[in-house]
N, C-alpha and C positions, 0 to 999 in steps of 0.2 A: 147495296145498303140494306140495312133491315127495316122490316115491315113494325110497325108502330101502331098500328090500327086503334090499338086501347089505352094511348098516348092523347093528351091534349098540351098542345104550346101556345104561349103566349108571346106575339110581338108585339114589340113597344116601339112606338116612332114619334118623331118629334113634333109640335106644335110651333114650332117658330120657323120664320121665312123670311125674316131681312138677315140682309149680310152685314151683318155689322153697320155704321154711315153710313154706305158706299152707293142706299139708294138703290142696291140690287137684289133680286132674291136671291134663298135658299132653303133649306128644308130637309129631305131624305134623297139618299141618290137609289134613284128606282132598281139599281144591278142589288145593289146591298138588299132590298127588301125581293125584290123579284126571284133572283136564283134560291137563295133561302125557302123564302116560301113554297114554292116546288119542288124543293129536296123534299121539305116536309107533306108536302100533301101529296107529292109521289109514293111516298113510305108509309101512307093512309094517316097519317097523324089528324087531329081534329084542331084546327087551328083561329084563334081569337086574335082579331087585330084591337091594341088600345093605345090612347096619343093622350095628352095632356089635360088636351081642352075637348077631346072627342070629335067625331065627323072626321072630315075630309082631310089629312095632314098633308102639309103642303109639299111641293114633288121639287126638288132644284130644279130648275130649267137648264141647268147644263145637263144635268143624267139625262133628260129624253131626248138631247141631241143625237141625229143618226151616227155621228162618232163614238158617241157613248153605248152604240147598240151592245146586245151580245144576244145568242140565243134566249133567254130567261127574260129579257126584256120586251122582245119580240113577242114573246108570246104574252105577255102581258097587255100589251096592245094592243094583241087580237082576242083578248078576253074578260066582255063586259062583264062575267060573273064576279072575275074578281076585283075589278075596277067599281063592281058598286059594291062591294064588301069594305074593300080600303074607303070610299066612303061615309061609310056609315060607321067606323072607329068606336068600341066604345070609352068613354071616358076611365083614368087611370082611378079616380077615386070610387070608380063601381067596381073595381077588378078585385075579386079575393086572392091570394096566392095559395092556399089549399086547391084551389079547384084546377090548376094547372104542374104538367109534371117538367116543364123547362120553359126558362122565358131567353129571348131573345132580341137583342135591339140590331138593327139596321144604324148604318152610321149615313153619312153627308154630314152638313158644317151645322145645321141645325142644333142639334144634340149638345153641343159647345154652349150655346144658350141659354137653352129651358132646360135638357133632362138631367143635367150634370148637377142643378141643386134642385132640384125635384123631391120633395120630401117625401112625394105617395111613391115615387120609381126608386129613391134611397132605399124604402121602406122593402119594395115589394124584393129588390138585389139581395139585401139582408136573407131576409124570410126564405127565400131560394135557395140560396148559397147553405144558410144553415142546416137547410133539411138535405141537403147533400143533393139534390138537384140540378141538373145543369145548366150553367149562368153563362150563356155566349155574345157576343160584340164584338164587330167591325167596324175598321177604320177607324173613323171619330169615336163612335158609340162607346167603345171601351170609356170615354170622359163619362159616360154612367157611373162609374164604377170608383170615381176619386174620391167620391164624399161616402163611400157605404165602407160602413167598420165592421168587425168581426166583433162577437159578442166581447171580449174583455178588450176593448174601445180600441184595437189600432187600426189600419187605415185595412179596408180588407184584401187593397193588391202589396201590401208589406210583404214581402220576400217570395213571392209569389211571381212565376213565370206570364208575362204582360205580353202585348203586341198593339201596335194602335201606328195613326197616321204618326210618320217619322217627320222630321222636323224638314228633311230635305225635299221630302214628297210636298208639303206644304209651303217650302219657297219655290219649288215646283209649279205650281198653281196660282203662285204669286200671292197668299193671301198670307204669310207670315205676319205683315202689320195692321190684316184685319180684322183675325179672330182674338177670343178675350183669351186666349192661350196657347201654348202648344202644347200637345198633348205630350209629345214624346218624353217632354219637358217634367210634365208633371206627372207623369206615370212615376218616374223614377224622382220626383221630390216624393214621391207618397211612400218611396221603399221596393216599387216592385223593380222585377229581377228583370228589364226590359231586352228583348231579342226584337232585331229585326232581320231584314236579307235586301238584296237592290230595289229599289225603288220601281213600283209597279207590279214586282213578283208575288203570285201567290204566297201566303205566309199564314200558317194558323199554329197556336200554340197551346196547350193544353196542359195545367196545372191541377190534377184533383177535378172538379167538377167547374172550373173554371176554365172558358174556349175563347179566347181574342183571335183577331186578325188583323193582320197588317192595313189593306188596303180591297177597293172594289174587288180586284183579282181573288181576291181570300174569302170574299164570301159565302161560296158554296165550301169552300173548303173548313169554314168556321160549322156551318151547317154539317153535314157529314160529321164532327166530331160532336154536337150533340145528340145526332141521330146514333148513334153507334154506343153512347153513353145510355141512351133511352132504349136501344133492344134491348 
């Protein structure tokens, strides 16, 4: 991958942690934020973590399950440096988008929530997108991306190659009749040109300065297509 050094990215992760009624948490799945973030700060990038409401965003309690491991999570685990960065989040309304050269969301069911009407993270996807920058999301996170329009008002994944949690993947997990939507759903009421591949596989797609991912599996793989955009 290429070296980035004089690169700075922005992750954005979600502030919210109930699951809908159901009484359970959720939040960001640690593979989505973890592998990402080690692309990038393998590749020297200078990297800002910011969430909604700022601090600590909250973690699914299924991603840290030892099933959900994978190398990039592991090391997460055994790395207070970045465990008190995540932390310490700073708030979405202090974040300029001048000062960053790609922004990135991490998906889990969180994002369905808070960032999908999120006026300062609409704002910031805009502001990115138009400066030709590169705008990446996984799994859920792509639900960033349904309310940010392109400057002459249409929706901005309108005809544009999409990828996000498939509809099967989410009766998969069983949570079809608990989130406020399915994405797959509304990727393609917004217009975009949705691709997927089986259920669990890796999957990244790339439109212009635009990088989605299917699911956890695609996260490094969303990552790598904005690094590669950024050398």
């Amino acid at each position: 991958m290429p070296q980035v050094s004089d690169k700075k990215v922005l992750i954005v992760l979600t502030s919210h942690e109930d699951l809908g009624d159901t009484g359970q948490k959720t939040g960001f799945w640690v593979e989505e934020f973890a592998a990402p973030y080690y692309a990038f700060k393998d590749a020297g990038a200078d990297i800002t973590l910011a969430s909604p409401k700022g601090g600590q965003p909250p973690i699914d309690p299924k991603s840290s399950d030892p099933s959900a491991a994978t190398d990039a999570t592991r090391r997460f685990d055994a790395d207070p440096e970045t465990q008190k960065t995540l932390a310490n989040t700073l708030k979405l309304d202090d974040v300029n988008a001048a000062d960053y050269d790609a922004i990135f969301y991490p998906g889990g069911h969180g994002p369905l929530w808070d960032l999908t009407n999120d006026t300062t993270s609409i704002g910031l996807i805009e502001t990115f997108f138009n400066a030709g920058k590169p705008v990446g999301a996984v799994c859920h996170a792509p639900a960033v991306l349904l309310n940010a329009k392109t400057p002459d008002g249409a929706p901005l994944v309108s005809g544009r190659k999409v990828a996000g949690f498939t509809n099967a993947e989410e009766d998969a997990v069983g949570l079809t009749n608990v989130v406020p939507f399915l994405l797959e759903d509304e990727l393609k009421a917004k217009g975009g040109a949705y691709e997927s591949v089986a259920s669990w596989s890796s999957f990244a797609v790339e439109d212009g300065n635009l990088i989605t991912g299917q699911n956890p599996a695609s996260s490094e793989a969303v990552a790598e297509k904005v690094l590669t955009q950024l050398g």
